[in-house]
Backbone as JSON, one array per atom type, in Angstrom:
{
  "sequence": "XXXXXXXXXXXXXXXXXXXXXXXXXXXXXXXXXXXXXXXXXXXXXXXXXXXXXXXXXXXXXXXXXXXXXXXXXXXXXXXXXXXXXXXXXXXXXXXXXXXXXXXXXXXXXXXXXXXXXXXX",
  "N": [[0.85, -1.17, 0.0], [0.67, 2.33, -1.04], [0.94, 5.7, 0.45], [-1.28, 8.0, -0.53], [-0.82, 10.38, -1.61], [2.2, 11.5, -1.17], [3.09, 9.12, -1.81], [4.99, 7.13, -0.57], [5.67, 3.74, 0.35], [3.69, 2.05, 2.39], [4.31, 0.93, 6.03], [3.39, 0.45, 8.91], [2.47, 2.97, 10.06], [-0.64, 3.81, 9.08], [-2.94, 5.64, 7.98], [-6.05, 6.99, 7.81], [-7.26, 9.52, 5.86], [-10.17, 11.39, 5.09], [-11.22, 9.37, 3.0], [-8.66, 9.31, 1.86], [-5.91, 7.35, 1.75], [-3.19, 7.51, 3.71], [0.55, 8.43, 4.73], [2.18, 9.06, 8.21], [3.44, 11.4, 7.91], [1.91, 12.59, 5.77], [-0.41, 12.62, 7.04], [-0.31, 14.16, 9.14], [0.61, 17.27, 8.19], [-1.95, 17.38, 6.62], [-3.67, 17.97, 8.59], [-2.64, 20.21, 10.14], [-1.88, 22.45, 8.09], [0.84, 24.5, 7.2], [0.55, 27.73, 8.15], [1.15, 30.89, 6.91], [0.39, 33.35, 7.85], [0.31, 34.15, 10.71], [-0.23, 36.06, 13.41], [0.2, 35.06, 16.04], [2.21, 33.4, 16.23], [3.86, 34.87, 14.08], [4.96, 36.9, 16.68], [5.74, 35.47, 18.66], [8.12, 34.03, 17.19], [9.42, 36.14, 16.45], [10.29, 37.11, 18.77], [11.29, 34.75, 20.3], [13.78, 34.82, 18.79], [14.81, 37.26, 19.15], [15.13, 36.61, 21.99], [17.37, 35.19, 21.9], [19.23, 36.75, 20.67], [19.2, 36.55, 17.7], [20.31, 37.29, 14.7], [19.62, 37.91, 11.17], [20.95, 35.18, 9.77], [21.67, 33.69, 11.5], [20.88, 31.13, 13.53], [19.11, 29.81, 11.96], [17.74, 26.63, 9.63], [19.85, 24.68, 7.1], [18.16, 24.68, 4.74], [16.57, 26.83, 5.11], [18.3, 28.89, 5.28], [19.36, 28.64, 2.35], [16.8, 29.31, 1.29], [16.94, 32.38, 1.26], [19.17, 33.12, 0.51], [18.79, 32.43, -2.2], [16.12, 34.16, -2.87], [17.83, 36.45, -2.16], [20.01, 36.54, -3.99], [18.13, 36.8, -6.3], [16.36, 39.28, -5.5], [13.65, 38.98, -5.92], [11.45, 35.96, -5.6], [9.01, 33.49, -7.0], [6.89, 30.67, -6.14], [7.11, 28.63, -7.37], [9.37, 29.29, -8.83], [11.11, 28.51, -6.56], [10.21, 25.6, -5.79], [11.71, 24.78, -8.12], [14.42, 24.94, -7.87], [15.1, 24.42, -5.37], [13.84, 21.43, -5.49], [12.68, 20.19, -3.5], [9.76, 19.04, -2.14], [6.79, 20.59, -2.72], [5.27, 20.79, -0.28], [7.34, 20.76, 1.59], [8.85, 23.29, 0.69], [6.65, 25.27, 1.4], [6.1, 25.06, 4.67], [8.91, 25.65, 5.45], [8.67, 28.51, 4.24], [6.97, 29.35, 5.84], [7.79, 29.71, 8.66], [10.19, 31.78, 7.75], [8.62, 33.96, 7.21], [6.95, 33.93, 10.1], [8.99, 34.99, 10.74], [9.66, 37.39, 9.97], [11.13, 37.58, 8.04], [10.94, 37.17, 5.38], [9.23, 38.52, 2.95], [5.68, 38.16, 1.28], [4.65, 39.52, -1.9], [2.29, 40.99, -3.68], [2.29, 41.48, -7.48], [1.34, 42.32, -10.62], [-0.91, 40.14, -10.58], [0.53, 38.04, -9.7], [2.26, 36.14, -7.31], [5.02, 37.48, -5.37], [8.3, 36.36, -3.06], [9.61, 38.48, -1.35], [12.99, 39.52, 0.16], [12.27, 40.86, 4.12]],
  "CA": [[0.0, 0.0, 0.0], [0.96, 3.61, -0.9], [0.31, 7.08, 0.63], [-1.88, 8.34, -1.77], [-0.33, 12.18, -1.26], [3.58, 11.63, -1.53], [3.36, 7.96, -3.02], [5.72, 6.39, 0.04], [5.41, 2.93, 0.83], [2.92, 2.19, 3.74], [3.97, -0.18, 6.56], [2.91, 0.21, 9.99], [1.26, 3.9, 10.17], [-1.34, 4.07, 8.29], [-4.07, 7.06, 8.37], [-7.39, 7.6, 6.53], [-8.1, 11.3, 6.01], [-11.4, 11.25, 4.11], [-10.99, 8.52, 1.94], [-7.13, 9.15, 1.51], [-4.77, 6.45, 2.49], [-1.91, 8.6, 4.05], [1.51, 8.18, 5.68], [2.17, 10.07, 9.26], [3.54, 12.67, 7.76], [1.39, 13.76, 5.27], [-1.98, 13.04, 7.64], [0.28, 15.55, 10.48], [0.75, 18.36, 7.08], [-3.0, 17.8, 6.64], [-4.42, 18.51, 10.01], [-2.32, 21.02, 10.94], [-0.77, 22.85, 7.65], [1.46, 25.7, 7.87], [0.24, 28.87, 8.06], [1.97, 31.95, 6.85], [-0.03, 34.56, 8.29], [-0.37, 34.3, 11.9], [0.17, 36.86, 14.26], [0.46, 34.39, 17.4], [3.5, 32.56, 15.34], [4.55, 36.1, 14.07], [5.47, 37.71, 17.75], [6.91, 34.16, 19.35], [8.74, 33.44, 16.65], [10.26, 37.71, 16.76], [10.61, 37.4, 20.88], [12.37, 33.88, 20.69], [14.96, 35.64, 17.95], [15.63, 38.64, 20.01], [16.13, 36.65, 23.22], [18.32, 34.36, 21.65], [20.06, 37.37, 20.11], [19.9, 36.4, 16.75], [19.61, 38.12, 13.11], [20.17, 37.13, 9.39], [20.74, 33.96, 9.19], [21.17, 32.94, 12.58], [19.91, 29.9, 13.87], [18.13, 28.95, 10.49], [18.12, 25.36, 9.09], [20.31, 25.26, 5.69], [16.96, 25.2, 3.5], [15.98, 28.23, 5.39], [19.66, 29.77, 4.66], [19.5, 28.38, 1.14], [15.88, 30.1, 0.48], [17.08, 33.26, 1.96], [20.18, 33.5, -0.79], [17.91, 32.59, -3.51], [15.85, 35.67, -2.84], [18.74, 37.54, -1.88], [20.68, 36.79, -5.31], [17.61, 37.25, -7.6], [15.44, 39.9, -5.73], [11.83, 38.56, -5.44], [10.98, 34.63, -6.19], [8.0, 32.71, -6.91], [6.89, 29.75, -5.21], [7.31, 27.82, -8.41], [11.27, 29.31, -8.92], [12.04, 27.8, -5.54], [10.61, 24.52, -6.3], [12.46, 24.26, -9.1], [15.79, 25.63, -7.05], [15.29, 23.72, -4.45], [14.05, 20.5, -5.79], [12.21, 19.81, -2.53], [8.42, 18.73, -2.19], [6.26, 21.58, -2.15], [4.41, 21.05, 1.21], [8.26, 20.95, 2.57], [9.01, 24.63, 0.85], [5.47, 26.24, 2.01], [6.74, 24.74, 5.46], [9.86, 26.17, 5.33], [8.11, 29.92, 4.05], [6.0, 29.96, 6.96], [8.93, 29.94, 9.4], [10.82, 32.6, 7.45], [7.93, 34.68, 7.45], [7.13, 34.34, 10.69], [10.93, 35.37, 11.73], [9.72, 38.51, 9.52], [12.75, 37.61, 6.98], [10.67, 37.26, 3.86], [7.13, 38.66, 2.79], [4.67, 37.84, -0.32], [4.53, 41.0, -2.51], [1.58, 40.57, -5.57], [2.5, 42.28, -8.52], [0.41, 41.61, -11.58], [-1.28, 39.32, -10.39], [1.71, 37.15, -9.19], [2.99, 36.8, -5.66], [6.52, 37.12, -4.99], [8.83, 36.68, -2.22], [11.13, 38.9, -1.15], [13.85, 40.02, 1.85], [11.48, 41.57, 4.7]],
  "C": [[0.9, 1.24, 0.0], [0.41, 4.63, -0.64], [0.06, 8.21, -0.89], [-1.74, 9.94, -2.2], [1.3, 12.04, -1.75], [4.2, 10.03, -1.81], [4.62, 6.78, -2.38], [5.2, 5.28, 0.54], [5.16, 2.73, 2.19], [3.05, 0.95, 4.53], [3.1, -0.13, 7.87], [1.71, 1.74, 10.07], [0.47, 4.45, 8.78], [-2.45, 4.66, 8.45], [-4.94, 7.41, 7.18], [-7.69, 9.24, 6.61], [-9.17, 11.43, 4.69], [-11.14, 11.03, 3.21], [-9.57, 8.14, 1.67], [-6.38, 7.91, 2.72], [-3.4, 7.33, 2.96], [-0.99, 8.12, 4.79], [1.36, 9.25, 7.13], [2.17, 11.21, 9.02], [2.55, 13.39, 6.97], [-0.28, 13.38, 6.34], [-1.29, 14.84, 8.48], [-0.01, 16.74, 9.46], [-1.48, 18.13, 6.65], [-4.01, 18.28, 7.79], [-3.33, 19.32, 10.44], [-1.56, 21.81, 9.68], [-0.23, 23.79, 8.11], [0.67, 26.97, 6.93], [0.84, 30.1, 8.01], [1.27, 33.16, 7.85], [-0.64, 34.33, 9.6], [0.49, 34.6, 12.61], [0.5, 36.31, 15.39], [2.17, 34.27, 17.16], [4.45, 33.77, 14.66], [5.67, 36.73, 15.68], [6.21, 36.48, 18.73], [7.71, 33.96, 18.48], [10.0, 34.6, 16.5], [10.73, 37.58, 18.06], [11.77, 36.26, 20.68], [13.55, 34.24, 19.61], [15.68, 36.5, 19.06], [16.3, 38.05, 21.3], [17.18, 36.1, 22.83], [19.39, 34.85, 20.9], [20.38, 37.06, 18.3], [18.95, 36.89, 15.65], [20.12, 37.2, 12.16], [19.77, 35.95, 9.98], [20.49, 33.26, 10.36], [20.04, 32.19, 13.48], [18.99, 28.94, 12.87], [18.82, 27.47, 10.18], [18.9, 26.34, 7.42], [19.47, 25.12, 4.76], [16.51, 26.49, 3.9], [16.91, 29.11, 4.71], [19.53, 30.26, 2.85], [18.37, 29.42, 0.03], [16.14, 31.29, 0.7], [18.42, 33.5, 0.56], [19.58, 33.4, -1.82], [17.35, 34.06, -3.76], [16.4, 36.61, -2.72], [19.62, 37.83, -3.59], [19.61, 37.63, -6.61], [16.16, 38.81, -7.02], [13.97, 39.67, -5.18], [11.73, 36.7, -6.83], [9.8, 34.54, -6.54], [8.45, 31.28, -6.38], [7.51, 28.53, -6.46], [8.97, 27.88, -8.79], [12.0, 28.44, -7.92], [11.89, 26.63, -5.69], [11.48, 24.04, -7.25], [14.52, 24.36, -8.49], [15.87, 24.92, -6.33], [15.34, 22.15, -4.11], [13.65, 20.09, -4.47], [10.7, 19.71, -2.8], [7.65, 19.94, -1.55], [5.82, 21.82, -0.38], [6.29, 21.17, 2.18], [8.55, 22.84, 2.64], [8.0, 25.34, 1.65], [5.81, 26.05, 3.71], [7.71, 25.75, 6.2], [9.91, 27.98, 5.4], [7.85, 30.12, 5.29], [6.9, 30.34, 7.71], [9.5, 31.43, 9.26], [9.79, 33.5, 7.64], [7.74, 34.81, 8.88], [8.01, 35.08, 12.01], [10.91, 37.18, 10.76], [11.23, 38.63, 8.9], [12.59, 37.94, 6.21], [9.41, 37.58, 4.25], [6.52, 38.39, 1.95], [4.06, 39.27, -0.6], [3.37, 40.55, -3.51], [1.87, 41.66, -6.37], [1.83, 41.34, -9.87], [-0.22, 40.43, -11.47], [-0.83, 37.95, -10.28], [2.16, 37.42, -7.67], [4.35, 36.26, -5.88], [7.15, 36.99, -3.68], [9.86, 37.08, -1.99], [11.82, 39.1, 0.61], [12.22, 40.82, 2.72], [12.42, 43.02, 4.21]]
}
């Protein structure tokens, strides 16, 4: 049996989410995704920075680092440039965004009816 979301062979946990056969991980990413825009996750995520003294890059995983030079080299991404850059499974980048956002690193700009992300 395979998880009918990211197509990994299913041995022991196995999770129905309406109708879907799912592994752990992706039931966990469906009941709980990540959320860019929340102010709770905004101001803990700014407080535990400051106490811990740290800017830029500090403390980031190296996909955080990695998306953080992307945008830094070219400017303003799309979500679609970084998959392709990154070569990671979407639900990991959007993941990944939320974080940076709520560390107020990066923001989502729309321009013509495109969103980009750039440096905060």
């Amino acid at each position: 049996m395979m998880c009918s979301r990211c197509g990994t062979v299913l041995e022991d946990d196995i999770y129905d989410y309406y109708g879907q056969t799912v592994c752990e991980t992706c039931y966990m990413y469906l009941l709980n995704p990540p959320r860019s825009c929340d102010p709770t996750a905004v101001t803990t995520a700014v407080s535990a920075r400051r106490q811990a003294r740290q800017s830029g890059m500090e403390g980031l995983t190296d996909v955080q680092r990695r998306i953080l030079e992307i945008i830094g080299d070219k400017g303003k991404v799309t979500r679609d440039e970084l998959n392709e850059a990154l070569e990671l499974p979407a639900t990991e980048i959007e993941r990944q965004l939320a974080v940076l956002r709520h560390c107020e690193l990066i923001r989502a700009v729309k321009e013509h009816n495109k969103v980009f992300l750039t440096a905060w």
